[in-house]
C-alpha positions in Angstrom: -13.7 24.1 41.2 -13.0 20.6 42.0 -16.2 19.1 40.8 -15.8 21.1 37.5 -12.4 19.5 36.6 -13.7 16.1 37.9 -16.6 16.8 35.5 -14.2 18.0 32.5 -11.8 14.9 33.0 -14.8 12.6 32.8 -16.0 14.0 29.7 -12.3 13.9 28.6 -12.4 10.0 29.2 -15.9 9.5 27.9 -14.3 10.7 24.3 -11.3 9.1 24.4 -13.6 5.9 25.0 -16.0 6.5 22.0 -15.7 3.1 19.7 -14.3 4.5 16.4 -16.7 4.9 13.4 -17.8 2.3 11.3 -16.4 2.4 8.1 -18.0 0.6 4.5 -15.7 -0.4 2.0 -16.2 -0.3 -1.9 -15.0 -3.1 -4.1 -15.3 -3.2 -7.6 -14.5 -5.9 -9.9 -15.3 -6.5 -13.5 -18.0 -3.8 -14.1 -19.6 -4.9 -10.5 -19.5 -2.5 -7.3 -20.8 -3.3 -3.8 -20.3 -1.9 -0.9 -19.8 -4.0 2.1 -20.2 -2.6 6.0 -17.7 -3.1 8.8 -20.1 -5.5 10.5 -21.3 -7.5 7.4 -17.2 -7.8 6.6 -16.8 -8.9 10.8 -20.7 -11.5 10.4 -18.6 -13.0 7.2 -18.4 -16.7 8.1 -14.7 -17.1 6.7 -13.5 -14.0 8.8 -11.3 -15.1 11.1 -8.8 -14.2 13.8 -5.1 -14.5 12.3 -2.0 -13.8 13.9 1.0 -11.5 12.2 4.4 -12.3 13.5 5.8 -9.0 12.7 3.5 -6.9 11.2 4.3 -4.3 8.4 2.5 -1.4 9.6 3.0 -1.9 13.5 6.2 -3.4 13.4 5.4 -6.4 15.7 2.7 -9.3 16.6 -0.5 -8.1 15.6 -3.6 -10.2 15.7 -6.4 -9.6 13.7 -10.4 -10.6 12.4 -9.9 -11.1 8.6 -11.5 -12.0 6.1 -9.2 -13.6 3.0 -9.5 -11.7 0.0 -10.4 -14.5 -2.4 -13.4 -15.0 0.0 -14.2 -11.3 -0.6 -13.7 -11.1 -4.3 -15.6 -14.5 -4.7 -19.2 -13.4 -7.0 -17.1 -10.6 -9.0 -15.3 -12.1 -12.5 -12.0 -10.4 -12.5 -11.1 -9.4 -16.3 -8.0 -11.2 -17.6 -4.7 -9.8 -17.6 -6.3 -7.7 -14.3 -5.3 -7.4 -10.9 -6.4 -5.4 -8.0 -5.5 -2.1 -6.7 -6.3 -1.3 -2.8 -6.9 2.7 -2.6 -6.5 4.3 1.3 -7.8 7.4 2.5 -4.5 9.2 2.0 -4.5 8.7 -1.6 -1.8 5.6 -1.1 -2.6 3.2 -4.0 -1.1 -0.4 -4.1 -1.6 -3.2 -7.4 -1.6 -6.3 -5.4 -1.0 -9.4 -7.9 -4.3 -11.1 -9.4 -2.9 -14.7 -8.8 -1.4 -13.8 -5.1 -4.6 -12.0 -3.5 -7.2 -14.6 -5.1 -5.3 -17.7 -3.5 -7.3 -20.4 -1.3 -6.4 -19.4 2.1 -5.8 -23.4 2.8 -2.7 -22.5 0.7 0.6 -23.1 2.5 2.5 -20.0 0.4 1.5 -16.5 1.2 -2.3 -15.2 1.3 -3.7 -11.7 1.7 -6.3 -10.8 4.1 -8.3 -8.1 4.2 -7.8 -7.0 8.3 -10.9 -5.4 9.8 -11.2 -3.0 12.9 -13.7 -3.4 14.9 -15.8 0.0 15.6 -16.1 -0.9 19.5 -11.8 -2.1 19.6 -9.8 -0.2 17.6 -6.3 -0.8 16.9 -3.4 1.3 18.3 -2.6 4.4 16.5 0.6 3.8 14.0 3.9 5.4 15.1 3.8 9.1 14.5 0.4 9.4 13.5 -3.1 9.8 14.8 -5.1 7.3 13.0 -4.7 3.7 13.5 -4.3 1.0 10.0 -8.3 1.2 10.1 -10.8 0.6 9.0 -9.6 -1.7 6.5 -6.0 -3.2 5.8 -4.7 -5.4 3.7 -2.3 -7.9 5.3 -0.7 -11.3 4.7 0.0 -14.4 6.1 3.9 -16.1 5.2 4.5 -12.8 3.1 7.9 -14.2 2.5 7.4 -16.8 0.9 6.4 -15.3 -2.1 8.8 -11.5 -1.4 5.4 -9.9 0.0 7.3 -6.1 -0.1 5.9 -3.5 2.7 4.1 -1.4 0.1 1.8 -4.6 -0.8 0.4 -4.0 2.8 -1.8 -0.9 2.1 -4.1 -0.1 5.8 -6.6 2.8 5.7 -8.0 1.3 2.4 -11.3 2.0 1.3 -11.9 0.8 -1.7 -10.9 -3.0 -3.7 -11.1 -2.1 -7.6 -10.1 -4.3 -10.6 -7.5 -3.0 -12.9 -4.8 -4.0 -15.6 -1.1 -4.0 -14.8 0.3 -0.3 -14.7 2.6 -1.1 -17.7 -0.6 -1.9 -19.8 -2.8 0.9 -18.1 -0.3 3.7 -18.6 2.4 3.0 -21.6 4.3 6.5 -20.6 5.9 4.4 -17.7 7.2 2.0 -20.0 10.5 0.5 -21.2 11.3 -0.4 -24.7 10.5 -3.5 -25.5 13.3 -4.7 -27.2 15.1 -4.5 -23.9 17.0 -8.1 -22.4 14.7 -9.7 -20.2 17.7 -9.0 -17.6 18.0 -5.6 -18.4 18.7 -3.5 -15.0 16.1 -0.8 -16.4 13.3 -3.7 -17.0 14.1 -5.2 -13.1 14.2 -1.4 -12.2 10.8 -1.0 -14.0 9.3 -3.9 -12.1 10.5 -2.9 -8.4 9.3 0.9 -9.1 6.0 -0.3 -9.8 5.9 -2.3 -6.6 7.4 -0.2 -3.7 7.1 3.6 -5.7 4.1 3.7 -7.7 1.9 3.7 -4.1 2.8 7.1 -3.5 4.3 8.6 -7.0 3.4 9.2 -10.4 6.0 8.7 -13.6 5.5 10.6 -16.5 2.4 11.6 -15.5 1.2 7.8 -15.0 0.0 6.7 -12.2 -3.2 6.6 -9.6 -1.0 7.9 -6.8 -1.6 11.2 -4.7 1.0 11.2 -1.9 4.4 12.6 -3.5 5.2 14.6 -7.0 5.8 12.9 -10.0 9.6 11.6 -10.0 10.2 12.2 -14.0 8.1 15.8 -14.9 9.1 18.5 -14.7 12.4 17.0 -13.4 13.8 13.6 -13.2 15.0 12.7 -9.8 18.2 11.6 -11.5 18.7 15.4 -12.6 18.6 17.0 -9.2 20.0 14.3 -7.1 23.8 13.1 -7.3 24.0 9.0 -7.4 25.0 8.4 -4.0 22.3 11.4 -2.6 19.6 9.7 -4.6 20.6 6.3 -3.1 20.9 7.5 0.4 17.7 9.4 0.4 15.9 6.3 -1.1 17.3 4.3 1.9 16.6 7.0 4.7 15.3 10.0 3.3 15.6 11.7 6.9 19.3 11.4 6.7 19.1 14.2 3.7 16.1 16.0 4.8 13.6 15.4 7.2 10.5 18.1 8.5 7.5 17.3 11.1 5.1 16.4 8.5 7.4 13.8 6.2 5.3 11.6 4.8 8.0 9.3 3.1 9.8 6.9 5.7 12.2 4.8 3.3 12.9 1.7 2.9 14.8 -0.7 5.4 17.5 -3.3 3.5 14.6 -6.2 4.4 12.4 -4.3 1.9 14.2 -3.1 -0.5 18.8 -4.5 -0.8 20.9 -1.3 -2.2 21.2 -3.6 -5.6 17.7 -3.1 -5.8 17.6 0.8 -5.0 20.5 0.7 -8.0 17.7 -1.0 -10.3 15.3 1.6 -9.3 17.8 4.2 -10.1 18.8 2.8 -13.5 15.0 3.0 -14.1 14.7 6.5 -13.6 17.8 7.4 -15.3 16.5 5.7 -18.0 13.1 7.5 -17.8 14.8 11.2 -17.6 15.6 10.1 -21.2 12.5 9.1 -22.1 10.0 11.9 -20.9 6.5 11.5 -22.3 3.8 13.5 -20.3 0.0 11.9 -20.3 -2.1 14.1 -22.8 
């Protein structure tokens, strides 16, 4: 009986010491794809190791093997007017600014990096959940310096792909033009489609997967009080909260409650203006 359960815990430890999988990712740029291999990404001569003071996945020190993202994206012509969108396994998609993610890593202001896991050391599983940031995440050095916001550091990506801005890409998300460049709904408009687009749709625009669409059938604004909406925005647990929550919310760092309020005066706006994708 002995031997047996020596045998079983063995086999136990064996498992739990498998290297993970290696992983390819996609990235496509301009009309061109390739596909590039965990250990192509790791031979890279630029990768290198990097070291994140507080990370935005982890939340603390991580160190890394990365390889900076305008090294990646170097022999693909992004279109103009484009940036890039980093797509996870979940379905979480990010737009990550065209003139942020191509900069010179010998710049002194922020500079994305595309982390790599290695198959034979993976990284620690994330808080809550049984994957690590793997195989791919997309992380930054001096974020802010140039107000880097959580949601610009997707992990679990899989795939790099050109595209234009979301305002261009899907006009239903939109704001009227003739709007004050000051205008809370425009600022609101700018800050959705950084921190809420990753997850949500609007008017039935978006790439997103993760949560329902926050203006069809119903406007957020139309089912939650001011104050609700604000809260739940800040710490949606405080509301509501089950096992298998996917939305976190945002700490003051990422997002200040003057900035929630922009958000909100973009949706309220939006409830006004519903115009589902045909």
């Amino acid at each position: 009986m002995k031997n047996a359960f020596l045998i079983s815990l063995i086999l136990v430890l064996l498992t739990l010491a498998r290297p993970c999988a290696a992983a390819d990712l996609t990235v496509s740029i301009g009309g061109t794809t390739k596909q590039f291999s965990t250990q192509e990404l790791l031979n890279n001569p630029a990768t290198v190791t990097i070291s994140i003071p507080k990370d935005a996945a982890y939340g603390h020190a991580m160190s890394y093997q990365a390889l900076p993202l305008a090294v990646l994206s170097r022999g693909f012509t992004l279109p103009q007017g484009y940036g890039l969108q980093a797509v996870a396994t979940d379905g979480f998609t990010a737009d990550l600014p065209a003139a942020l993610v191509l900069r010179d890593p010998s710049n002194k202001r922020a500079v994305a990096y595309l982390a790599i896991e290695p198959p034979d050391h993976p990284w620690p599983k994330l808080a809550g959940k049984q994957q690590t940031a793997g195989p791919f995440y997309v992380v930054w050095l001096r974020p802010a310096l140039d107000d880097i916001r959580p949601e610009q550091w997707p992990y679990g990506v899989v795939k790099i792909s050109s595209a234009p801005a979301p305002q261009k890409r899907w006009p239903a998300m939109a704001v009227d033009a003739l709007l004050p460049a000051d205008a809370p709904e425009l600022k609101g408009l700018a800050l959705f489609a950084t921190n809420c687009m990753v997850c949500h749709k609007i008017n039935g625009a978006g790439d997103a997967e993760v949560g329902p669409d926050l203006n069809l059938p119903k406007s957020a604004v139309e089912y939650f009080q001011p104050k609700a909406l604000h809260q739940y925005i800040r710490d949606p647990a405080s509301l509501r909260a089950w096992k298998a929550m996917g939305m976190k919310g945002f700490s003051a760092e990422a997002l200040s409650d003057d900035e929630i309020d922009l958000i909100i005066a973009y949706l309220k706006y939006m409830s006004q203006h519903k115009q589902p994708l045909k």
